[in-house]
C-alpha positions in Angstrom: 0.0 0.0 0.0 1.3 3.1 -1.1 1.9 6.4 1.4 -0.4 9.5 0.2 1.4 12.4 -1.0 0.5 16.1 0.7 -1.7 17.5 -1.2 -2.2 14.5 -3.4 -5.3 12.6 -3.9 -5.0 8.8 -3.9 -6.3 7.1 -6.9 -9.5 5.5 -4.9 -11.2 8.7 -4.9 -11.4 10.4 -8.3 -13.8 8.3 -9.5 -15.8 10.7 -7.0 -14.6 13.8 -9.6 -15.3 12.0 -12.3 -18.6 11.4 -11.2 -19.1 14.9 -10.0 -22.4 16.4 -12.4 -21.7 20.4 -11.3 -17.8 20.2 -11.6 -17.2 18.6 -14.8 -20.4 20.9 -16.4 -18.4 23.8 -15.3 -15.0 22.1 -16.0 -16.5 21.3 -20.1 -17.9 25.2 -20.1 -14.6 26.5 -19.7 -12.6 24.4 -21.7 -15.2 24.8 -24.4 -14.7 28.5 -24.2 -11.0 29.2 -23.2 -8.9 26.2 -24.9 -9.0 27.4 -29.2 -8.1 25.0 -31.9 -4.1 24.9 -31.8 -3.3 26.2 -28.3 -0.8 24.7 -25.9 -2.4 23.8 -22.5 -0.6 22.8 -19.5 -2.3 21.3 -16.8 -1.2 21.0 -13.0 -2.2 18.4 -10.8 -3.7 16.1 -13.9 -5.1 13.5 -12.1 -6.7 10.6 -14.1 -6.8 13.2 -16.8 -10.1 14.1 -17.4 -9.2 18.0 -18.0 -6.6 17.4 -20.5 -8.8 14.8 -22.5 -11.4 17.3 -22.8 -9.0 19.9 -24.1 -7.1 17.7 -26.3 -10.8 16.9 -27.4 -11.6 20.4 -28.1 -8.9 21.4 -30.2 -5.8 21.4 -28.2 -2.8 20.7 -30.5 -0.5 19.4 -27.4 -1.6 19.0 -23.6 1.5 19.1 -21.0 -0.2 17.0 -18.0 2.1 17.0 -15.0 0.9 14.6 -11.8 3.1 14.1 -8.8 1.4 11.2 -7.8 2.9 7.9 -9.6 0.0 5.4 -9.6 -2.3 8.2 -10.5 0.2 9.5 -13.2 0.7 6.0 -14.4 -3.2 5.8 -14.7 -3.7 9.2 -16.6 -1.0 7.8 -19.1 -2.8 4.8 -19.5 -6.2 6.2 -19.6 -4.6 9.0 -22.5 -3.3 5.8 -24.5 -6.7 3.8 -24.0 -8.5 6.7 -25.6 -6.1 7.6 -28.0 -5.0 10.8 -26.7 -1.9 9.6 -25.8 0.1 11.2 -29.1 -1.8 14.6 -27.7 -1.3 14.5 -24.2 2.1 14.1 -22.6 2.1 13.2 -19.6 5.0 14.3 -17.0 5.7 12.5 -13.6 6.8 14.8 -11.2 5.8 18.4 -9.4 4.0 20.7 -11.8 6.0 23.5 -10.7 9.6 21.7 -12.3 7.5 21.2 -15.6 9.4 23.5 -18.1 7.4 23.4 -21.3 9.4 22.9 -24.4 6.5 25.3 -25.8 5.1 28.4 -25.2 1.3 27.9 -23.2 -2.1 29.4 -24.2 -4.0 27.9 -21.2 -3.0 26.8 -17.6 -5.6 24.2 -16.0 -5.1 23.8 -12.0 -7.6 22.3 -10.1 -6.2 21.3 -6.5 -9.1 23.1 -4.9 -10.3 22.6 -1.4 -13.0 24.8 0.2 -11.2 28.1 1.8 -8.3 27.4 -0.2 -7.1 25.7 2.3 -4.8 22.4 2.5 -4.5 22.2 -0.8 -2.3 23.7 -3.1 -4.1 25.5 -5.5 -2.2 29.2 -4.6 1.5 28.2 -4.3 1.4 25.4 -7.0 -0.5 27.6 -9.6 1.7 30.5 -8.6 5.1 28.6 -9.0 3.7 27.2 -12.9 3.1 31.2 -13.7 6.1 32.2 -12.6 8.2 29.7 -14.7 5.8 30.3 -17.7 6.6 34.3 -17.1 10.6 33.8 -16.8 10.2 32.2 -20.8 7.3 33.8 -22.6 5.2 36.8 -22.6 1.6 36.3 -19.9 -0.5 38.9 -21.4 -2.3 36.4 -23.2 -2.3 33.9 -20.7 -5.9 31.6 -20.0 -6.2 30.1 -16.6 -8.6 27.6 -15.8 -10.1 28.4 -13.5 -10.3 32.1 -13.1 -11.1 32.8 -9.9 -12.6 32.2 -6.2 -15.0 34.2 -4.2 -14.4 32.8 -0.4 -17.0 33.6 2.2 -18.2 32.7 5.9 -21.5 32.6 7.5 -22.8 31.8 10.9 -23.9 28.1 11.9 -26.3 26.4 14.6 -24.5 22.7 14.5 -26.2 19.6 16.3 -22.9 17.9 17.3 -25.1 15.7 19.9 -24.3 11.9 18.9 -25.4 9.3 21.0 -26.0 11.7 24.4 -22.6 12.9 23.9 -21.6 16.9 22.5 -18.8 16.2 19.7 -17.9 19.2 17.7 -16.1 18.0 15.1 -14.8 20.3 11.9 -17.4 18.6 9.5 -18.4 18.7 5.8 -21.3 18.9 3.6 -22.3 18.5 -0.6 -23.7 21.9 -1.4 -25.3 19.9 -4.0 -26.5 17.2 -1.6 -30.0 16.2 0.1 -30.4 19.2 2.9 -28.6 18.3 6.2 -31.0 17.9 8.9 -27.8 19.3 11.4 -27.0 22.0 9.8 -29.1 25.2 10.4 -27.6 28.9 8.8 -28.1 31.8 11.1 -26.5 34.3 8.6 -26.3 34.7 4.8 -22.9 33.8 3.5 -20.6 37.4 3.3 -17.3 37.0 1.4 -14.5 37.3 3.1 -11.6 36.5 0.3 -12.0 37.1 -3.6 -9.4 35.7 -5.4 -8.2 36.1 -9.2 -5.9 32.9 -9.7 -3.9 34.8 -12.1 -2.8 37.8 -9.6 -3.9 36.4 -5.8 -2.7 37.8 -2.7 -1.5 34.5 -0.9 -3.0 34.6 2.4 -6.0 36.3 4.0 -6.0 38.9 7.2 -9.7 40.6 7.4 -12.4 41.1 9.9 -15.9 40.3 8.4 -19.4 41.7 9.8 -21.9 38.9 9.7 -25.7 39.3 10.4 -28.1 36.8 12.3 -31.3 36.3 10.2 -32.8 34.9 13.4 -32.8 34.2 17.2 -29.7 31.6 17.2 -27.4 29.6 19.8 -24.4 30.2 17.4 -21.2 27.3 17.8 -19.8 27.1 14.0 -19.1 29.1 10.9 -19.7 27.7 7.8 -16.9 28.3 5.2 -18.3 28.5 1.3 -16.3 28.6 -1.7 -17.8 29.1 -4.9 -15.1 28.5 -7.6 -15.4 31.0 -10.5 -14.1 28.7 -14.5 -13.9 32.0 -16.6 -13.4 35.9 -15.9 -16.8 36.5 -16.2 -17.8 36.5 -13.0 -21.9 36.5 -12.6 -22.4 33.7 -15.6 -23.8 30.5 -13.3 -22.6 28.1 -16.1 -18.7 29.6 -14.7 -19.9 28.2 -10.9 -18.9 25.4 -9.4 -19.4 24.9 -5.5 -17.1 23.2 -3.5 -18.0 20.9 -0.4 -18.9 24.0 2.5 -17.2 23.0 5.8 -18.5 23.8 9.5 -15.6 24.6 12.2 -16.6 24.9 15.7 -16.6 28.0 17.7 -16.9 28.9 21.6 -21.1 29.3 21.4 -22.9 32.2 21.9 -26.1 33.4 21.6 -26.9 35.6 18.6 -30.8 37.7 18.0 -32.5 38.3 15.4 -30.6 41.8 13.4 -27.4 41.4 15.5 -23.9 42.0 14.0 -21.2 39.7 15.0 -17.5 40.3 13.7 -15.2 37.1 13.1 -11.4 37.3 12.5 -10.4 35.3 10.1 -6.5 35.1 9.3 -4.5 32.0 7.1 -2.1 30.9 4.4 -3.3 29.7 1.2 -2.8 26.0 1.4 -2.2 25.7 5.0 -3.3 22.7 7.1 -6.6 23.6 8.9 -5.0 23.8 12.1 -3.5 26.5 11.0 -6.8 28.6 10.3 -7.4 31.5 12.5 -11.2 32.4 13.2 -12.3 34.4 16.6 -15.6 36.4 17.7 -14.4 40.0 17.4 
């Protein structure tokens, strides 16, 4: 049994992306409208592949797919070759960020995207690919799927109560999904972090005013990422939600109108330990 790589999905779960309706619609949209007959695409963090098929599908005359992981990197080869991509799509073993091009690149594809941007590495890894693409060719026409983030934070009422005991447990839940019976919103989502992938700040330091919609025993905050495929920014075939995710917070009781003010402080990619969130 092989020893998961940071930041690296094991092979066992992307059949769960592959099979996921919302991000490969958004995915498909994008590609359809920022990879052109011809281009050059690179893709970091390739997975089983399923980005760089689709470009190499729409047009793409070479797709540079780097994957650190080997089984998975073995299995996007194979998968390339099965389809008969494989004289398309090259794929690289190894850290996207050591992947020199032998081309210059129309579009950069990164998705290593976790809720928050947190954990993994979609900042530093996307940031290290641009800066090796900008040391050998020009970046002002530069694509990059996908465009941008808008991050945001709401307050939560949490039933942590599991067989008579009180276990608040950082927790997750499918945006997409049936509703969850434990989850209860006190506030409308507010953004605390908007992000252009192409020119992000790496971190977050802000204070964010958040408004109960109701009477409330508050004891999470609810983080929401809503991951934006192209630059235009208000076009719902461009969303794509990722899993929200509940932290727990010292409780207190919010009414109906009140304004509560959370800190919230991290690195882009940072373990979620490392995420800073106080009542202000």
């Amino acid at each position: 049994m092989t020893t998961p790589i940071r930041g690296c999905i094991p092979l066992p779960y992307h059949h769960m992306m592959l099979a996921n309706r919302p991000r490969m619609d958004a995915f498909k949209h994008a590609i359809a409208r920022w990879v052109h007959p011809g281009d050059v695409v690179l893709e970091a963090g390739a997975g089983t592949g399923i980005l760089s098929a689709l470009a190499a599908r729409q047009g793409a005359r070479r797709v540079y797919a780097a994957e650190l992981d080997p089984l998975v990197a073995a299995t996007c080869r194979a998968t390339m070759a099965l389809n008969g991509l494989a004289e398309i799509v090259t794929v690289v073993e190894g850290p996207a960020e050591a992947l020199a091009a032998p081309e210059p690149v129309d579009v950069v594809i990164c998705e290593m995207l976790h809720v928050g941007l947190v954990n993994e590495q979609q900042l530093p890894v996307l940031q290290a690919v641009l800066a090796n693409l900008a040391a050998r060719q020009p970046m002002s026409t530069l694509r990059c799927i996908p465009f941008g983030a808008v991050n945001a934070i709401q307050l939560m009422q949490v039933d942590y109560g599991y067989e008579g005991l009180q276990i608040p447990l950082i927790r997750t839940a499918n945006p997409y999904g049936l509703e969850d019976p434990r989850l209860a919103a006190v506030s409308e989502p507010e953004p605390y972090w908007i992000v252009n992938f192409l020119a992000p700040e790496q971190g977050v330091d802000t204070a964010v005013t958040l408004t109960a919609v109701h009477d409330a025993e508050v004891n999470a905050l609810q983080l929401v990422t809503k991951v934006v495929l192209t630059d235009d920014w208000t076009h719902p075939l461009n969303d794509w939600y990722l899993w929200t995710m509940q932290l727990p917070m010292p409780q207190r009781r919010v009414q109906a109108g009140e304004q509560v003010g959370v800190h919230v402080a991290y690195e882009a990619g940072c373990d979620l330990e490392q995420v800073h969130l106080a009542w202000i």
